[in-house]
C-alpha positions as CSV (number, residue, x, y, z in Angstrom):
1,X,-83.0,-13.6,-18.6
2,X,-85.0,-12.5,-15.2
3,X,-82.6,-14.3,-13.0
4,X,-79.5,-12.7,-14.9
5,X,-80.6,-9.5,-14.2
6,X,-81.7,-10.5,-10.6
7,X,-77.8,-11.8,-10.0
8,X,-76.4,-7.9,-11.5
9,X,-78.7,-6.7,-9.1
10,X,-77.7,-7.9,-5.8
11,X,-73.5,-8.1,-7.2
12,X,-74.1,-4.2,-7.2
13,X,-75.9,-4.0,-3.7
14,X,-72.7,-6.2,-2.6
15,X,-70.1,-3.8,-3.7
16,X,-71.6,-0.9,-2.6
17,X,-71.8,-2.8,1.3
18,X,-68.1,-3.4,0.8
19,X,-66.8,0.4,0.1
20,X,-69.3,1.7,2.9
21,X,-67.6,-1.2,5.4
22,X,-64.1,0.1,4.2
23,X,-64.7,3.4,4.6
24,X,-66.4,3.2,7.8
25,X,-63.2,1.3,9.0
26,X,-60.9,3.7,7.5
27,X,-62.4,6.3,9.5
28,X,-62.6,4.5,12.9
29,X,-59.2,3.4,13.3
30,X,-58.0,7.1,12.0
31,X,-59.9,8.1,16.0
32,X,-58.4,5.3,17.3
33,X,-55.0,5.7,16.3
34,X,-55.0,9.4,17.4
35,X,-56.6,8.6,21.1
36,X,-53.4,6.1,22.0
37,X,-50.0,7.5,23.3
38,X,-47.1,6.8,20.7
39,X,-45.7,3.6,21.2
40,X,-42.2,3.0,21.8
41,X,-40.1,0.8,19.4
42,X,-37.9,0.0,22.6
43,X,-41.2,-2.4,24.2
44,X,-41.7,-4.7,21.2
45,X,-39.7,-7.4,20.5
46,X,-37.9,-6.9,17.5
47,X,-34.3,-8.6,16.6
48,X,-31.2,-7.4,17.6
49,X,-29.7,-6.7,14.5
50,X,-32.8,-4.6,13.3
51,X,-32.5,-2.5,16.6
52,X,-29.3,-1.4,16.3
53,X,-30.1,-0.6,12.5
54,X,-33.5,1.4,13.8
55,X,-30.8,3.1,16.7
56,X,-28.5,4.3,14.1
57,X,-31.1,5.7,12.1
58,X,-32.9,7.4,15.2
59,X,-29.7,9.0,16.1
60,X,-29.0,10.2,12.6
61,X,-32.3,12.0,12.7
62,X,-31.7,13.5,15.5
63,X,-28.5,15.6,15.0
64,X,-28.4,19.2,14.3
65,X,-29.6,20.4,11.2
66,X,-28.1,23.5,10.7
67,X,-26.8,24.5,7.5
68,X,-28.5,21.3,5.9
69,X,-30.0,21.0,2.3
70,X,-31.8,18.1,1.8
71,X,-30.6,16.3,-1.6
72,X,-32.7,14.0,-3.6
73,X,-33.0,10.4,-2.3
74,X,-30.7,10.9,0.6
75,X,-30.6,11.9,4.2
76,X,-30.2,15.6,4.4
77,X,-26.4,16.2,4.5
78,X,-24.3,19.5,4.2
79,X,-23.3,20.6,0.7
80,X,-18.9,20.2,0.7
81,X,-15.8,21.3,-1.2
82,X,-12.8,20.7,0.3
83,X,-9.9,21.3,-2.1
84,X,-7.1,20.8,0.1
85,X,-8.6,17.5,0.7
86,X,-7.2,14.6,-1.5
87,X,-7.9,14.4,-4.9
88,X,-11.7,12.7,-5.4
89,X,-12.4,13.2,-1.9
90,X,-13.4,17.7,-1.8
91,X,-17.0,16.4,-1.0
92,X,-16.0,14.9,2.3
93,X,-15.7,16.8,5.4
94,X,-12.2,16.7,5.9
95,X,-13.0,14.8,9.5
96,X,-13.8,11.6,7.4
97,X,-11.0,11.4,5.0
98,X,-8.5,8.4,5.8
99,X,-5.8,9.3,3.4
100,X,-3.5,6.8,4.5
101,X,-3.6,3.3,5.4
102,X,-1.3,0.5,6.7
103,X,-0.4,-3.4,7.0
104,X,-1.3,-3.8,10.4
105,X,-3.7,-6.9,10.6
106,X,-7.4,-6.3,12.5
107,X,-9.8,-8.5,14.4
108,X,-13.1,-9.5,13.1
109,X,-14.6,-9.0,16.7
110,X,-14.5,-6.7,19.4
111,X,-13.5,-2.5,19.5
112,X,-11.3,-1.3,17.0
113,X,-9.4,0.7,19.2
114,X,-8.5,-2.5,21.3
115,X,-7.4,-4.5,18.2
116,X,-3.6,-3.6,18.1
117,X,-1.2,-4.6,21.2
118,X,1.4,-2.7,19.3
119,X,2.1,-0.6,16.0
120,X,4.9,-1.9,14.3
121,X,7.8,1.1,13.2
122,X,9.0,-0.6,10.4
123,X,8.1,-2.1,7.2
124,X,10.1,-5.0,5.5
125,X,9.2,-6.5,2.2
126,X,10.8,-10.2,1.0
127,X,10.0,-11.1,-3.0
128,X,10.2,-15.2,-2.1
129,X,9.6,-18.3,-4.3
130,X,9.0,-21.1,-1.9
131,X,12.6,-22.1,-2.9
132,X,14.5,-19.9,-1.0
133,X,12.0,-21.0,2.5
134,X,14.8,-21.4,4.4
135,X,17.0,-18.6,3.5
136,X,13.6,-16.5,4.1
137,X,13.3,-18.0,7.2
138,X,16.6,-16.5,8.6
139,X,16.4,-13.5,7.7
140,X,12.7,-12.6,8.8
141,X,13.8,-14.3,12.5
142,X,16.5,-10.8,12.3
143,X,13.4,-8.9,12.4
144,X,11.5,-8.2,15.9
145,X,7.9,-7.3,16.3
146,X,8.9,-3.9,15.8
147,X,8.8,-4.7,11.7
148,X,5.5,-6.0,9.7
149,X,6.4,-8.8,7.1
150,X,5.3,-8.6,3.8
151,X,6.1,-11.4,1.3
152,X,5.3,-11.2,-2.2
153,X,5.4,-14.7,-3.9
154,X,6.2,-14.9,-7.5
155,X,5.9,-18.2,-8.1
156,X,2.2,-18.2,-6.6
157,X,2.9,-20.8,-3.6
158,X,1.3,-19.2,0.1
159,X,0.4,-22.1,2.1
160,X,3.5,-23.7,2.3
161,X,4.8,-20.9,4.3
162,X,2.7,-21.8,7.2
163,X,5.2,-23.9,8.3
164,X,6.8,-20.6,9.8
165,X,5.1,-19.7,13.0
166,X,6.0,-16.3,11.7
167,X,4.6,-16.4,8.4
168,X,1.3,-17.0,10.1
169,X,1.8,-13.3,10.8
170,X,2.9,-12.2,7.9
171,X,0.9,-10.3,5.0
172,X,1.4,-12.4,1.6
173,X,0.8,-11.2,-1.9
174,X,0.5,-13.4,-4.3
175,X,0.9,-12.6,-8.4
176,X,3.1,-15.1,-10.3
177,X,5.9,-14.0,-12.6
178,X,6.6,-10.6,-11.3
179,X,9.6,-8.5,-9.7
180,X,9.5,-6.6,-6.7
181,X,9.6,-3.8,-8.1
182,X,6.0,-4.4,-10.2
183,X,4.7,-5.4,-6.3
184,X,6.5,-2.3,-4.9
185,X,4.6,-0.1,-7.3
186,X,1.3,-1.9,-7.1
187,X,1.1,-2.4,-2.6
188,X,3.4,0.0,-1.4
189,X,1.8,3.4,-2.1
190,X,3.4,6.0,0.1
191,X,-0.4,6.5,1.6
192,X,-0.3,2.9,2.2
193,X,2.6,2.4,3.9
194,X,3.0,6.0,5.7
195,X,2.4,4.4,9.2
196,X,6.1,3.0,8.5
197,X,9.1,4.6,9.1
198,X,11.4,3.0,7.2
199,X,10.5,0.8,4.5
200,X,13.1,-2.5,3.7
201,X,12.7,-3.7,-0.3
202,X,14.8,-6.6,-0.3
203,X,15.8,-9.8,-2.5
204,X,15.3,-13.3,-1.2
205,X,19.3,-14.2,-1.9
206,X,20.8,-12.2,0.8
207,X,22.8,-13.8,4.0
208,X,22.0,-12.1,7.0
209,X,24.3,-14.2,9.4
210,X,25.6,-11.0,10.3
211,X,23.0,-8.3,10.3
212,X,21.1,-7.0,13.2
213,X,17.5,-4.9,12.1
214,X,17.6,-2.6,15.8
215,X,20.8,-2.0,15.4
216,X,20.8,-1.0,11.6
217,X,18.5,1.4,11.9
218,X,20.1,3.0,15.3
219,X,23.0,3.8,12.8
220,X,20.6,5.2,10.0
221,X,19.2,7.7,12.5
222,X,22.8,8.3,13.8
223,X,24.2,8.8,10.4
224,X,21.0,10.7,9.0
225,X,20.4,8.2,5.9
226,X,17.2,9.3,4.1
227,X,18.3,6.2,1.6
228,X,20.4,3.2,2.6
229,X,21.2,-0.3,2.5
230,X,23.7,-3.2,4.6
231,X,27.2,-3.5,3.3
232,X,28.2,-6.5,1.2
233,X,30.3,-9.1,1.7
234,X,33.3,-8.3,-0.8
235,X,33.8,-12.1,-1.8
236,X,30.5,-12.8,-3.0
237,X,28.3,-11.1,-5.4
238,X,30.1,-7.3,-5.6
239,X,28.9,-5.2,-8.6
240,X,30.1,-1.6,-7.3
241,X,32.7,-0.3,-5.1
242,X,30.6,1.8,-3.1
243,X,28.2,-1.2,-1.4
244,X,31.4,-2.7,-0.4
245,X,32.3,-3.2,2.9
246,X,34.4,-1.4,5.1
247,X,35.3,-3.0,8.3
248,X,37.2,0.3,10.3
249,X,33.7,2.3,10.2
250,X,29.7,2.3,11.1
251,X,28.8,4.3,7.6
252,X,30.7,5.2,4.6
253,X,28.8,7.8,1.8
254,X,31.9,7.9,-1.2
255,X,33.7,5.6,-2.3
256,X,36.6,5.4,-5.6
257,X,35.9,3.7,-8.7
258,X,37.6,2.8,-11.8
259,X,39.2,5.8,-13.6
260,X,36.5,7.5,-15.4
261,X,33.4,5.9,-14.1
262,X,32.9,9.3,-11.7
263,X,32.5,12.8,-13.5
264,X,31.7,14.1,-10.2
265,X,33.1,12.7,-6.9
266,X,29.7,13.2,-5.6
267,X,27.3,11.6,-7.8
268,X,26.8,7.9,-8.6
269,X,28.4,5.2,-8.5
270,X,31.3,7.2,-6.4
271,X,28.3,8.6,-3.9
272,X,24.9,9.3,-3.2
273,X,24.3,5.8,-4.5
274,X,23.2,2.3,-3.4
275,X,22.1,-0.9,-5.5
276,X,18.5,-1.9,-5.7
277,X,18.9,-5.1,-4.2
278,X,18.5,-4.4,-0.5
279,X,17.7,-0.4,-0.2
280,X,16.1,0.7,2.8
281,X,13.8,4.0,2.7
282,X,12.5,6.5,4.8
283,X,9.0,7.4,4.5
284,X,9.5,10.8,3.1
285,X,12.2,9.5,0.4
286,X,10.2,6.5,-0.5
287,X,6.8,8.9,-1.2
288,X,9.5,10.6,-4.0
289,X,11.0,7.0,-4.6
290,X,7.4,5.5,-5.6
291,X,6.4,8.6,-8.0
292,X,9.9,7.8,-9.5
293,X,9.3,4.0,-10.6
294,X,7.8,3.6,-13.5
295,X,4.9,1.3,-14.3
296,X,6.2,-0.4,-17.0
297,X,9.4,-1.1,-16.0
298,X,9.6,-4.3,-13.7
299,X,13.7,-4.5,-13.6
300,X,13.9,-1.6,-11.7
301,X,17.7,-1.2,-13.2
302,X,19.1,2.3,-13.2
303,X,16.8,3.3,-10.6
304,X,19.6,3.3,-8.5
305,X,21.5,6.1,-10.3
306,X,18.6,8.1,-10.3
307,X,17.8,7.8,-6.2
308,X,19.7,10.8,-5.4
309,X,16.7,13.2,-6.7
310,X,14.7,12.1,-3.8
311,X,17.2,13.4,-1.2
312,X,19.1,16.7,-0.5
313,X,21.8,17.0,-0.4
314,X,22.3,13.3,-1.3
315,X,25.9,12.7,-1.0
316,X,24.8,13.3,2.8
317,X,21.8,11.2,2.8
318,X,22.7,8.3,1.0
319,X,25.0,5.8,2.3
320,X,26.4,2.0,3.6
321,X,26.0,0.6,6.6
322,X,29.3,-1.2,7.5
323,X,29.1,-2.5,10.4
324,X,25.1,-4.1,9.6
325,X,26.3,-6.5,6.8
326,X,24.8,-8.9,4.3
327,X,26.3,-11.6,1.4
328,X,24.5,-11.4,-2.0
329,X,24.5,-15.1,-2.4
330,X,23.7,-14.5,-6.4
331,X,20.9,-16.7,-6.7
332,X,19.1,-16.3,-10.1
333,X,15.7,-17.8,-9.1
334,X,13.1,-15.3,-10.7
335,X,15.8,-15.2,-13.7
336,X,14.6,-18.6,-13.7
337,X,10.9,-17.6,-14.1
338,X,11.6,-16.4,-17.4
339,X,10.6,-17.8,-20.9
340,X,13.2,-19.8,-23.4
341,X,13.0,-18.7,-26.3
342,X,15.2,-19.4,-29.8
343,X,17.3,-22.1,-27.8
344,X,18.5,-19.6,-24.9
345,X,17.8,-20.0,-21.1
346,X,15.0,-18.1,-19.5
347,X,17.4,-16.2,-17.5
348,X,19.2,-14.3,-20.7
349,X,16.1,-13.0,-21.8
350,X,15.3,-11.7,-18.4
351,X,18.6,-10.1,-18.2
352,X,18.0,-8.9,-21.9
353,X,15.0,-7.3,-20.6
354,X,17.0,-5.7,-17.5
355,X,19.4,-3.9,-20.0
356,X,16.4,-2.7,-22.3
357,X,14.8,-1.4,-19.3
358,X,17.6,0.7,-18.3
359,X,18.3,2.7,-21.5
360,X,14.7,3.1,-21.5
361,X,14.4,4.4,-17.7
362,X,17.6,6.9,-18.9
363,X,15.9,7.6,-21.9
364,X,13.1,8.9,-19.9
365,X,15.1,10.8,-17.7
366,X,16.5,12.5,-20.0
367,X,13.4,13.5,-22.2
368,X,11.3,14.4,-18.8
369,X,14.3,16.3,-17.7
370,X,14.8,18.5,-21.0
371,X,11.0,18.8,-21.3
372,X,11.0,20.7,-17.8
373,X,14.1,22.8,-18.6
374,X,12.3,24.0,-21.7
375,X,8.9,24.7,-20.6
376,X,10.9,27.2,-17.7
377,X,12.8,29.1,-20.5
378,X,9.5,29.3,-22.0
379,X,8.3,30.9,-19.3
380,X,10.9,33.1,-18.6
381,X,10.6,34.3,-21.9
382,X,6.8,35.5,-21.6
């Protein structure tokens, strides 16, 4: 029991020595610490990836602080609302806000103000299945450096197309089963494409043996079309009077049609109309163009009749380019993406779909059209 109580003893001397000794220290290197000059960061070896961090940091701390509240957690920062800024973003300081984006491809490396040898104008978008390579292949090579490419594959083969020096290039999006309009409305946001000035939304089944980009849009500036596309070969392919070509003129904006097709000589399909198989855009009527399409429906048929409410006066600012001209070689491969179903092909249930789609699309026209007329009178009547 006596050499218990001897062993408490000296385990309670030993603890006391240790809290004097850490005190003691405590205190000395407090003196210490305060006689030495501060000691720059810059003359010890750190890494070069944690000096940069500490450099940025530094900086940040020393900027001016006026009107700053300090927030909880975070680096004091000035208290923003915007509302003219873009919706979600009236907490940024309007000198931050990127509102719009573009195609244009960037270097991992290097300045980003050195990455780009040029900006590309123009925007042109093919919806390919590997396919159609070759007909692809022609037309892009009609297209200088003055266009970006954008290919959207609907029957989910890329790498293939590295066989094109182009393509290499080119920006490819890839979602199987899918029309160009569903890719228009998904990656061609008018934010997102604003760097462009006019936008090309084109079918893969279109001859271009005759069709020059440069020169195309020399005659859509000359001509003043806000909404456009090449004229067609009349052989091959011809739905509507209006896309047909004329071969005594640059542009034509009216054309005649059966008896009874045109209430007005002005409105679709006798004017301010094209097809939706090669339309060409400029940015300001493809920011209306984009609100226009609806998500649901893929087809895009009837959206051409309804292209007109984007431009004003449209009769003016919708037309054909003669002289630029393409063949609609009539090539039903995405019709051929379809599904068979009670014996029939895959493409009549695709085209099935087309024709539901536009009695919807008018449907909806109609409905948003009278809903708008009657919430005025409503208002005029208050």
């Amino acid at each position: 029991m006596g050499s218990v109580h001897r062993g408490g003893t000296r385990k309670t001397n030993d603890s006391a020595m240790i809290i004097s000794t850490t005190l003691v220290g405590v205190v000395f290197g407090f003196f210490l610490g305060a006689s030495f000059p501060t000691v720059s960061l810059t003359k010890i070896n750190l890494p070069s990836s944690l000096m940069s961090s500490l450099d940025v940091a530094i900086d940040v701390q020393r900027s001016p602080r006026t009107n700053l509240t300090e927030t909880r957690g975070s680096p004091k920062t000035p208290k923003i609302y915007v509302p003219t800024n873009p919706r979600g973003a009236e907490a940024l300081p309007p000198g931050i806000v990127a509102a719009e984006s573009d195609f244009y491809l960037r270097r991992l490396w290097g300045e980003p103000s050195e990455d780009l040898n040029k900006k590309p104008k123009y925007l042109v978008t093919f919806t390919v299945g590997l396919d159609q390579r070759k007909n692809i292949d022609a037309a892009v090579k009609k297209f200088s450096d003055d266009f970006t490419i954008v290919l959207f594959h609907y029957d989910g083969r890329t790498t293939e197309w590295d066989q094109f020096e182009w393509s290499r290039n080119a920006i490819h999006v890839s979602v199987k089963k899918q029309t160009k309009w569903w890719y228009a409305k998904r990656f061609l946001h008018p934010d997102v494409v604003a760097a462009y000035d006019y936008i090309f939304i084109w079918d893969e089944d279109l001859g271009v043996e005759h069709f020059n980009a440069e020169k195309y849009i020399e005659l859509v500036k000359k001509h003043g079309l806000e909404i456009s596309q090449p004229g067609l070969e009349p052989n091959n392919g011809l739905t509507w009077q209006m896309t047909k070509r004329r071969g005594d003129r640059e542009v034509h904006k009216d054309t005649e049609e059966k008896a009874g097709w045109c209430s007005d000589p002005r409105l679709p399909p006798c004017a301010a109309f094209v097809e939706i198989m090669a339309p060409v855009f400029s940015r300001e009527a493809w920011r209306c163009v984009w609100h226009m399409i609806q998500n649901d429906l893929v087809h895009g048929w009837g959206l051409d009749f309804a292209l007109r409410r984007c431009v004003e006066p449209a009769h003016e600012k919708i037309g054909v380019v003669d002289s630029q001209w393409i063949i609609h070689q009539v090539i039903p491969s995405l019709g051929n993406q379809g599904y068979s179903e009670n014996g029939k092909a895959p493409w009549q249930a695709v085209r099935a779909r087309c024709r539901t789609e536009w009695a919807e699309f008018q449907s909806r026209l109609v409905n948003a059209d009278k809903a708008y007329l009657d919430q005025i009178n409503k208002t005029k009547h208050l």
